[in-house]
C-alpha positions as CSV (number, residue, x, y, z in Angstrom):
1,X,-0.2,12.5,-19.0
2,X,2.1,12.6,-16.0
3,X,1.9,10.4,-13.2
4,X,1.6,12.1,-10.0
5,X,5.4,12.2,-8.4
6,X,5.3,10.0,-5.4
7,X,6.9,10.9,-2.4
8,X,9.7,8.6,-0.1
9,X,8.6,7.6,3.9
10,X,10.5,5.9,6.2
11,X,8.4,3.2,8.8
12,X,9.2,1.1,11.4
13,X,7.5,-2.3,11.0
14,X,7.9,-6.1,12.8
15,X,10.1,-8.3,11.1
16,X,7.2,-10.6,10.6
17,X,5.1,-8.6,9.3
18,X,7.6,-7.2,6.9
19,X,8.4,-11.2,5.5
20,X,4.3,-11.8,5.5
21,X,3.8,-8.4,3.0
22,X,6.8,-9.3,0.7
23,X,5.6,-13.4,0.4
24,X,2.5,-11.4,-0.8
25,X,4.1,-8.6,-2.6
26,X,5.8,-11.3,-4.7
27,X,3.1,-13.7,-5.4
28,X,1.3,-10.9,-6.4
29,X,4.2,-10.1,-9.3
30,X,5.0,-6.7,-7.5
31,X,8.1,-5.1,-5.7
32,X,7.3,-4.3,-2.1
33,X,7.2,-0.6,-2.6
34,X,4.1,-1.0,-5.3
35,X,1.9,-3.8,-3.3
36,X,1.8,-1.5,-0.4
37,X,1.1,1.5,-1.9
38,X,-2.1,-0.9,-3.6
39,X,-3.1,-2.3,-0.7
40,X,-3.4,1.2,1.3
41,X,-5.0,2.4,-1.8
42,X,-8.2,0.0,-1.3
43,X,-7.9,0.3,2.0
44,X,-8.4,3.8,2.0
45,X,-11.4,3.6,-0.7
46,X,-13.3,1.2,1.6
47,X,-12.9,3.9,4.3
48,X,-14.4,6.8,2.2
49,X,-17.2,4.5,0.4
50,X,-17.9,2.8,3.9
51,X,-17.8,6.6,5.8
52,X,-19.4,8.6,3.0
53,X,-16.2,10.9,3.4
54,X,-12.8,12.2,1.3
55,X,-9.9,12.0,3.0
């Protein structure tokens, strides 16, 4: 099975905000790149079971 090819964005962020995700990025064991694309992942599923919808 493939995984599904993931596609490269550019954002703007605070500096803060940026050193606050990659404290947690690493003491979660993951690069910065994989611990955001979790954390929008369950934040997305708590939308859809919290709206009833599919985005």
């Amino acid at each position: 099975m493939m995984k599904p090819l993931k596609a490269k964005v550019s954002i703007s962020m605070d500096e803060e905000d940026l050193a606050k995700i990659k404290i947690l990025a690493e003491y979660d064991g993951r690069n910065l790149s994989q611990y955001i694309n979790i954390v929008l992942k369950r934040h997305i599923a708590r939308l859809e079971q919290k709206d009833g919808a599919e985005t």
